[in-house]
N, C-alpha and C positions, 0 to 999 in steps of 0.2 A: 421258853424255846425248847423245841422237842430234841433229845436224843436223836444223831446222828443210827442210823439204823444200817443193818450190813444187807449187802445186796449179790446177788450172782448174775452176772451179765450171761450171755449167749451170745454168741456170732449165730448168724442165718441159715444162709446154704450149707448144708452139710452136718449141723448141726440141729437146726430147729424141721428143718425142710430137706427133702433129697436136692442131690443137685442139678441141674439143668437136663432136661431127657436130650437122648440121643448124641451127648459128646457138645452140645449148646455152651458158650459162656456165657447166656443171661437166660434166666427163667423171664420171658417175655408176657406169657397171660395165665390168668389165676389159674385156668383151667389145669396148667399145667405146675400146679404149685401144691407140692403132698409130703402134711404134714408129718413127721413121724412120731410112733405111736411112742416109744421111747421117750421124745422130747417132753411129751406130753406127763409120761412117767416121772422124769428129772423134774418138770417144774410142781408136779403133785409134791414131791417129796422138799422143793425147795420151799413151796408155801407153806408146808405144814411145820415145817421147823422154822418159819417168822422171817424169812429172809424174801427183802424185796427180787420181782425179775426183772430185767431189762433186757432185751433183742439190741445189739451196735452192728451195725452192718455197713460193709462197704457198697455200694451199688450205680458204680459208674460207667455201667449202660445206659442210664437215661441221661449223662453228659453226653454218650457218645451218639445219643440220639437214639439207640439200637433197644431200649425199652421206656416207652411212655409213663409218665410220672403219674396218669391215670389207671395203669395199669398194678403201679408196683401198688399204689395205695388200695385197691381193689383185694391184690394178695394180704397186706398186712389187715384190712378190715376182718377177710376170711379166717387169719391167724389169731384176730382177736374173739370174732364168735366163736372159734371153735376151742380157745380155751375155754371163753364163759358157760358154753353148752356142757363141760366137761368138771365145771363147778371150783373154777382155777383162776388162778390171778395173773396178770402181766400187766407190771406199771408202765410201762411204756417200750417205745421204742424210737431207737436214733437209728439214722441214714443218713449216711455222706454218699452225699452225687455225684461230689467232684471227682474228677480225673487228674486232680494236680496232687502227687504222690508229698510234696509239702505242705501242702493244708493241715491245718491242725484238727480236723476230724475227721481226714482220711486213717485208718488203721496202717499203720505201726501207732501212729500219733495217738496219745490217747485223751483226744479233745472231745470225744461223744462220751467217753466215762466220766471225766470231769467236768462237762455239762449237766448231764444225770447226774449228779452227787450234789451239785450245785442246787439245780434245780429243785428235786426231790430229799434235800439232808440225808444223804449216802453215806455210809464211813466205808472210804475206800480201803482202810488198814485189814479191816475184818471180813472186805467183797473178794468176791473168786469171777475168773474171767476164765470159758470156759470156749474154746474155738479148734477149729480143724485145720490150721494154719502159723506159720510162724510169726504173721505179723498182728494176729489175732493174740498170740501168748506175750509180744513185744507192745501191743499196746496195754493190756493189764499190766504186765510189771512195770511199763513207766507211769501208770496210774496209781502205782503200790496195791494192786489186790494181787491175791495169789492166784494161780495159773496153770489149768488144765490141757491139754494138749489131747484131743483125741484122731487118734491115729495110729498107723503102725509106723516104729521103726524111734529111732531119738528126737529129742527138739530140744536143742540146747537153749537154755533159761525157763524152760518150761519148771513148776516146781514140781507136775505132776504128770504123767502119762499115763493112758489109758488105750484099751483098741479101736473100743468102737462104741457105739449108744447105748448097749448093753450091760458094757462093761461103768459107762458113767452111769449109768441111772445105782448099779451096786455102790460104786464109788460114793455118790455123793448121802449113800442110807448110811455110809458106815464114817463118812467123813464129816457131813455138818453137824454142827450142838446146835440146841432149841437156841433159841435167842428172844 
């Protein structure tokens, strides 16, 4: 049986991708889905110290019917050529569709973390969960990984704060060990 390996999740919007143009609450078509160069930065530096990635994202616009499920998959296919173009890895990625804030892999809930860990032999002890939201820092810590908060201003339980993409991509050179 292989060693449980550690991993850094991602949330999406805001994180991996800007968020929605024009004030939008769903990124609707790929055209309109741009990557940042930063993220891109984080996951070079997350691969090269041995640490799996994984994208958890909530995305229930296509519950709410207001973005097609041929659509989002269109954007994440893009998210994956343009890591591999980039010579980068991403083990996967979860999506909750649902709009029932109870479901256990809607975010706070952290049912897409411990599906990934399941799935993929994850050790959640040694993974960091890294999102632009509060319920993004509340699902890693009831996952037990530790917990980046990028943003301004506090995010209580968060273990970590940061500003911005910038400021993570320095964060995680200075912060992950090789593994």
């Amino acid at each position: 049986m292989k060693t449980p390996r550690p991993c850094v999740f991602f949330d999406r919007d805001g994180i991996v991708n800007a968020p929605p143009p024009g004030g939008a609450r769903y990124i609707e078509r790929v055209e309109d889905f741009r990557i940042y160069p930063d993220f891109l930065d984080a996951l070079r530096i997350v691969n090269a110290r041995g640490y799996e990635a994984v994208i958890v994202t909530n995305q229930k616009g296509v519950a709410k019917g207001l973005v097609k499920e041929a659509a989002l998959m269109a954007m994440h296919s893009h998210l994956y050529t343009t890591v591999l173009q980039h010579g980068l890895r991403l083990l996967d990625i979860r999506i909750s569709t649902t709009a029932d804030n109870a479901h256990p892999s809607r975010k706070p809930n952290p049912g897409m973390l411990l599906g990934a860990a399941a799935d993929h032999g994850l050790d959640l002890a040694r993974s960091w969960m890294i999102g632009d939201h509060d319920y993004d820092v509340e699902a890693g810590r009831r996952a037990g990984c530790r917990t980046v908060f990028v943003g301004a201003g506090e995010m209580p339980g968060a273990d970590f704060i940061v500003p911005d993409m910038p400021a993570l991509v320095k964060f995680l050179d200075a912060q992950l060990e090789r593994v």
